[in-house]
N, C-alpha and C positions, 0 to 999 in steps of 0.2 A: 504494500500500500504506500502511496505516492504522500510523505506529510507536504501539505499547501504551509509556501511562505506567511509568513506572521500576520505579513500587513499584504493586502491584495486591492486593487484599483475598485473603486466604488461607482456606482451612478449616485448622483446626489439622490437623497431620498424620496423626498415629493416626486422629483422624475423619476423614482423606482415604481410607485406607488400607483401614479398613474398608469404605466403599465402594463402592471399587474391587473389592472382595473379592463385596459384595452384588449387582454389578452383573453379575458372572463367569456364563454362562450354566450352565444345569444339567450339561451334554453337556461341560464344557468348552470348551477353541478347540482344542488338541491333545491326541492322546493318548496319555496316560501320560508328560505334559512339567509341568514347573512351571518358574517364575523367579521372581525376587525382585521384590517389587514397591514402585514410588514415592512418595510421596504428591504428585509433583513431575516436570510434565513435564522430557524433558529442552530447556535456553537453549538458544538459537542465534541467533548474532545478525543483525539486518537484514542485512547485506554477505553472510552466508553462506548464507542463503536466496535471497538474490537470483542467488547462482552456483548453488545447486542447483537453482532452474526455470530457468537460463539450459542447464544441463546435459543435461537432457531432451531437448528439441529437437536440442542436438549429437548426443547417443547415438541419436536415431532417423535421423539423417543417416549416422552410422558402418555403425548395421546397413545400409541401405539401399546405402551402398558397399561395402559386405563381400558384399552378397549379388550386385552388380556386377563386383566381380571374378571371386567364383568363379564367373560363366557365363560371363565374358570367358573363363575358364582352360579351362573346359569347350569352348566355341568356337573355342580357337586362337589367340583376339589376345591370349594374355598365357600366359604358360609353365603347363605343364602339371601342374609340381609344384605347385602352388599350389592346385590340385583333388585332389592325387593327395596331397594332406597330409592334406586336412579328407573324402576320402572311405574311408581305411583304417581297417578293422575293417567296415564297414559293407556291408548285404547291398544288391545293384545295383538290385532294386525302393524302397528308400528311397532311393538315389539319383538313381533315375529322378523318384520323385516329387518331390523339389527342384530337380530343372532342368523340370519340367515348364512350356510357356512358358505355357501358361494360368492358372500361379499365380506370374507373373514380378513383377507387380506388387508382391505381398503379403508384409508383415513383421511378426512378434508387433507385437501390440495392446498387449501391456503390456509396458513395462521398469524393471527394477529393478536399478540397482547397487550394489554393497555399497563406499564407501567409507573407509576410513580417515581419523579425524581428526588429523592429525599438527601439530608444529609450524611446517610450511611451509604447509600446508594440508590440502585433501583429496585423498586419492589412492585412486585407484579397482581394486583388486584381483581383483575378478568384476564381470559384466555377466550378468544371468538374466532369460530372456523366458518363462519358465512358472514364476515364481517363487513359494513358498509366501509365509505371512503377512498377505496380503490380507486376511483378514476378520481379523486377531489385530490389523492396522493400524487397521480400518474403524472394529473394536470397541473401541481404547482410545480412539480419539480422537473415537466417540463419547461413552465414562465419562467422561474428561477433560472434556471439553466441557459436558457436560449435568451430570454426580453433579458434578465437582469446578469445576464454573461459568465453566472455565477460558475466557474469550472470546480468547483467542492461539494455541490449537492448530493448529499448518500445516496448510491443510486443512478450520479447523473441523469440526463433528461429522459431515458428511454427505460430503466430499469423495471420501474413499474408495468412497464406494457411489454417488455419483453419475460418477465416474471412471470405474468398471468396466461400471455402467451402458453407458457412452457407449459402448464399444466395438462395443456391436449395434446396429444400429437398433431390433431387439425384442429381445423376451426369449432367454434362452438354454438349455441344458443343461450341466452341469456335468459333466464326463465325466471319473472319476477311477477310476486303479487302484488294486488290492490293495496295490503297492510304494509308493503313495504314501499308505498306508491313516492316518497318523499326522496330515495335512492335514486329513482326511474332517470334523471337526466345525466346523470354520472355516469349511468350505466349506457346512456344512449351518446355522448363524448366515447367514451372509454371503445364501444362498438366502432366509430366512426375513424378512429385515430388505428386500432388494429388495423379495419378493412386497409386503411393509407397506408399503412406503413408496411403490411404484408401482401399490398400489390391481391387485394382479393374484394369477394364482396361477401365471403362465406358469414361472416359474423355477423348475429344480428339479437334484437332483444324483443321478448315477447311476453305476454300478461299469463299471466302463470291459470288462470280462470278459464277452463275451455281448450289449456293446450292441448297436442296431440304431437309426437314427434313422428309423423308418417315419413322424414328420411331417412331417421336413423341416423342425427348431427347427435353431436355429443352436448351434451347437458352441463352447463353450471346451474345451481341450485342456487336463488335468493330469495326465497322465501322461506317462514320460521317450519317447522314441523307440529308446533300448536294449530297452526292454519289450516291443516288439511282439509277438515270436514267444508270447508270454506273452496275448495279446490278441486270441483267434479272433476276425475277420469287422471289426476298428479301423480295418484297410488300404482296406475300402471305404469309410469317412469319408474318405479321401485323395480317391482316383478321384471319390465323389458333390460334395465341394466343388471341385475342378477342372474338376467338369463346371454346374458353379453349381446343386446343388441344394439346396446349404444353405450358409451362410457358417460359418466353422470360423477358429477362433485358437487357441492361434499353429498357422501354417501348418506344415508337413509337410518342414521344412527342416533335416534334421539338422544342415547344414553350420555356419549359425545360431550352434547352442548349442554350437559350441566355444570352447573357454578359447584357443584357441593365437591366434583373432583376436589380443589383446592384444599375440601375438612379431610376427606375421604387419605388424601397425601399423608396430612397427621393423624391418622388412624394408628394407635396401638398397637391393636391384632392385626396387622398390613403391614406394618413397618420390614420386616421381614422379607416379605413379598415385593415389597415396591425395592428392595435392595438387590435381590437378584433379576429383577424384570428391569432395572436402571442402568445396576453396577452403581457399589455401593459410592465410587466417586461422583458421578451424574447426582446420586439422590442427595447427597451433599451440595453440590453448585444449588439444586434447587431449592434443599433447605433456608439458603441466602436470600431467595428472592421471593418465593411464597410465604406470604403472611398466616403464622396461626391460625385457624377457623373450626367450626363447628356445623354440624348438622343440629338446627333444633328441635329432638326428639322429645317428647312431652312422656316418654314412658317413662316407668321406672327404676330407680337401681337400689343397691342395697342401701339400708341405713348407712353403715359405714363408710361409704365409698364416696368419692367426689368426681366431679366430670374435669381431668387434666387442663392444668392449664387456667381455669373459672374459680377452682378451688370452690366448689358449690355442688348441693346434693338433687339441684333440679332447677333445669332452665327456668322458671317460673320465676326463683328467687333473684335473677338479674335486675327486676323491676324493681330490686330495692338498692341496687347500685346507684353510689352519689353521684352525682356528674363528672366530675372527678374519676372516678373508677369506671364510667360508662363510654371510654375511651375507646368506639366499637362499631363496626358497617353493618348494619342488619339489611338482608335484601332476597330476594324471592333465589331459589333454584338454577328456575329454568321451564321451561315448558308453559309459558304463558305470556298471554300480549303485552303484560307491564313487567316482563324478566328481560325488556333492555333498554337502554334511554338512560338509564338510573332513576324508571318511573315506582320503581318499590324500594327504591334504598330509602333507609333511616340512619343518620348520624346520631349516636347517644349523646354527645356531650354538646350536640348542639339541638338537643330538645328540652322541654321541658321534661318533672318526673313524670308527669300527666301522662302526655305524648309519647315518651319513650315507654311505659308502662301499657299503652293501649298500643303502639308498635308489638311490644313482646307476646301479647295475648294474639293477637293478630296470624303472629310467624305461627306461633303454638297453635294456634285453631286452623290454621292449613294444612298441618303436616301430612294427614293422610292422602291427600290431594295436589295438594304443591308446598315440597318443604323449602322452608328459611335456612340459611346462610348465617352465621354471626363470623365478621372477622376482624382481628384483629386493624385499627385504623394508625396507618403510618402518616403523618402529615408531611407536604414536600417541602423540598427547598424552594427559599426565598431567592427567585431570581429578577433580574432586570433587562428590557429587551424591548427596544423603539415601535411604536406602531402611528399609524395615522391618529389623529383627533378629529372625526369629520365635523364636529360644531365649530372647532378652531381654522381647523384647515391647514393644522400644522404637526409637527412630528415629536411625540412626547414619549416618556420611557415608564411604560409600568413595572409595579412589584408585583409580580405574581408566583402562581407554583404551575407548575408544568405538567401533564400530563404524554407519554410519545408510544407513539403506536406504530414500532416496526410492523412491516409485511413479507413476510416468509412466505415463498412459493415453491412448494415442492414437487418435481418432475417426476413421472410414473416411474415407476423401478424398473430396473436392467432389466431384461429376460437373464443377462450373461449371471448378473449379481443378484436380482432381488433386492439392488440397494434403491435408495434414492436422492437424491440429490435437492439440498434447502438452499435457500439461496435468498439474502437479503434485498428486498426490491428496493426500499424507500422506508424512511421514516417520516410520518406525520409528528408536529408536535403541536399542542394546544395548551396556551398561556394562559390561566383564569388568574383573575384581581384574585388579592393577600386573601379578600375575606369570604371567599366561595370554598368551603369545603369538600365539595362534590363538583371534580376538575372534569367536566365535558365540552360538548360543544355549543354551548351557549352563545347571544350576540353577544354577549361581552367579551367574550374568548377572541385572544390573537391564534388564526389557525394559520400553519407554515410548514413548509419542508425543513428535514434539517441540513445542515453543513460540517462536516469536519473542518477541527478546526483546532492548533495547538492551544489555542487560551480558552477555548470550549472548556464545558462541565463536565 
């Protein structure tokens, strides 16, 4: 890797900014969304890029032992509740089609985790394998790149479209629903920039309500797996790619896209398990960057005993945590229409006891159905990074914390190896003010590519 000199030639800002503004497609990238914008990708520096492609490869190892457990669980050689976690709520034809052994191999093509940059490091909060942003990635880091001349963008200007590229051998179909209808223009850039750039017209995006794949194009999947009942005739895209009539990502694996992987990591009776399906040095790296967490199960345990970690004999008693102590993310699973956005998370120390109290009842009275998440809340680093003022019309420096969302695309396996190859497209990063707790993609958020960069974080 090429380290970029210290100091590198700028456009002045305002003429960065504009730009960036001319380079905006007509259609937008989302709809009915705005953020603040840079004239400055966001630093990073050599050491810290070097751990976020080191990270990639670890997280497609994780999923690949997540998805080894639960058919161990399913099969017998490892306890039962560990299937009987990640398949409640869930109708028994989508769970047939995740244990099906004909797509035993197969795990999302793309990952994307949402880390936090704190001051011990990064620490990783969600993990998303049908994750939005891809073209919002592809396309700033192409403007970065090209309008604002920037030659240090991760990724440079194509990474992202030659990333997502990889995941087919040909071209694809882009197969999005109504619920995710706010995606739709990113996804319809993102089509329009392959078709260009691969010299094709194969690529194209279509409403997931009514599909049919009568050619037998290969399938990306952007729609949730909660949505299906929502999605006449989508269940036979399961059945036709396990019968190999068309290759489809990510696979048909609800169990996958839960958030409770993360408690299920710090599982006790697993710990064992998760060291030889890792190698016990992997399970270590990701010791570092996965936060503590729990599943909140409302049954019982012995008198004696406390749940690790809580020091407490029953999630119930959290409710009596001072604010002070309630230093904690409480937020849905998975498998439901408010399990992304950060539309079910609760901050404990920034509730009232009230709130935080009727949150916990809340998690606890879904378990059967859709379980809660508690984890552990790492606050980020306090950084500084120029953005427009559009009331001012000038260019000011917020404190914010950061939130950055590398994209790993992983290429089908060898036939020769069986391996596969991960591979760093781009990092998205998103700057929210000091006093937002819950770093997404809000209008107040500065969203940006980033740059390496010696004096980066």
């Amino acid at each position: 890797m090429n380290t970029p000199s210290r100091h590198h030639a700028q456009i002045p800002a305002l003429e960065a900014v504009d730009l960036i503004r001319q380079a905006l497609p007509k259609q937008g990238l989302f709809a009915g969304k705005s953020w603040r914008l840079s004239p400055q990708a966001f630093p990073l520096s050599p050491a810290t890029l070097n751990q976020l492609e080191q990270i990639g490869p670890l997280l497609h190892r994780f999923q690949r032992a997540s998805d080894t457990l639960y058919r161990r669980s399913h099969n017998g050689s490892l306890p039962a509740w560990l299937h009987q976690y990640l398949d409640r709520g869930k109708p028994q034809d989508l769970i047939d089609f995740g244990i099906d052994p004909r797509i035993q191999s197969q795990l999302p093509r793309v990952i994307r985790p949402d880390l936090i940059l704190t001051e011990q490091g990064l620490t990783m909060v969600e993990l998303d394998s049908v994750p939005g942003g891809i073209g919002l990635t592809a396309w700033l880091n192409q403007t970065y790149s090209q309008s604002l001349r920037d030659q240090h963008i991760i990724g440079g200007a194509d990474g992202m479209l030659k990333g997502f590229a990889s995941i087919f051998k040909n071209a694809a179909h882009l197969v999005i629903s109504k619920e995710s209808a706010d995606y739709r223009p990113e996804c319809d850039w993102l089509v329009q920039q392959l078709n260009h750039s691969l010299n094709t017209d194969q690529w194209s995006v279509h409403g997931a309500e009514g599909y049919t794949n009568q050619d037998q194009q290969a399938v990306y999947r952007f729609f949730e797996l909660f949505d299906l009942p929502n999605l006449p005739g989508i269940n036979q895209l399961a059945k036709q790619a396990a019968a190999d009539e068309h290759d489809l990502s990510a696979p048909f694996k609800a169990f996958l896209e839960e958030k409770m992987w993360l408690s299920l990591f710090w599982s006790k009776p697993l710990q064992g398990v998760w060291q030889r399906e890792l190698r016990k040095a992997n399970w270590k790296r990701l010791q570092k960057i996965i936060p503590q967490a729990w599943i909140l199960d409302p049954s019982d345990i012995p008198h004696h005993a406390v749940i690790p970690g809580l020091e407490i004999n029953h999630f119930d008693e959290l409710k009596h945590f001072t604010q002070k102590e309630r230093e904690y993310v409480l937020k849905i699973s998975g498998f439901s229409e408010i399990g992304w956005g950060s539309r079910s998370v609760s901050i404990g120390h920034d509730l009232s006891q009230k709130e935080w109290s009727a949150a916990i009842d809340t998690a606890l009275d879904s378990f059967e159905h859709h379980p809660y998440v508690l984890q552990k809340f790492h606050s980020g680093k306090l950084v500084q990074h120029p953005y427009l003022d559009t009331e001012s019309g000038s260019i000011v420096t917020m404190e914010g914390r950061v939130r950055l969302c590398p994209y790993y695309f992983t290429e089908p396996a060898s036939s020769a190896t069986g391996l596969s190859k991960v591979k760093l497209g781009g990092v998205l990063a998103t700057l929210c003010p000091a006093d937002k707790k819950i770093l997404h993609g809000m209008s107040e958020a500065v969203i940006m590519p980033c740059r390496v960069d010696p004096d980066g974080y």
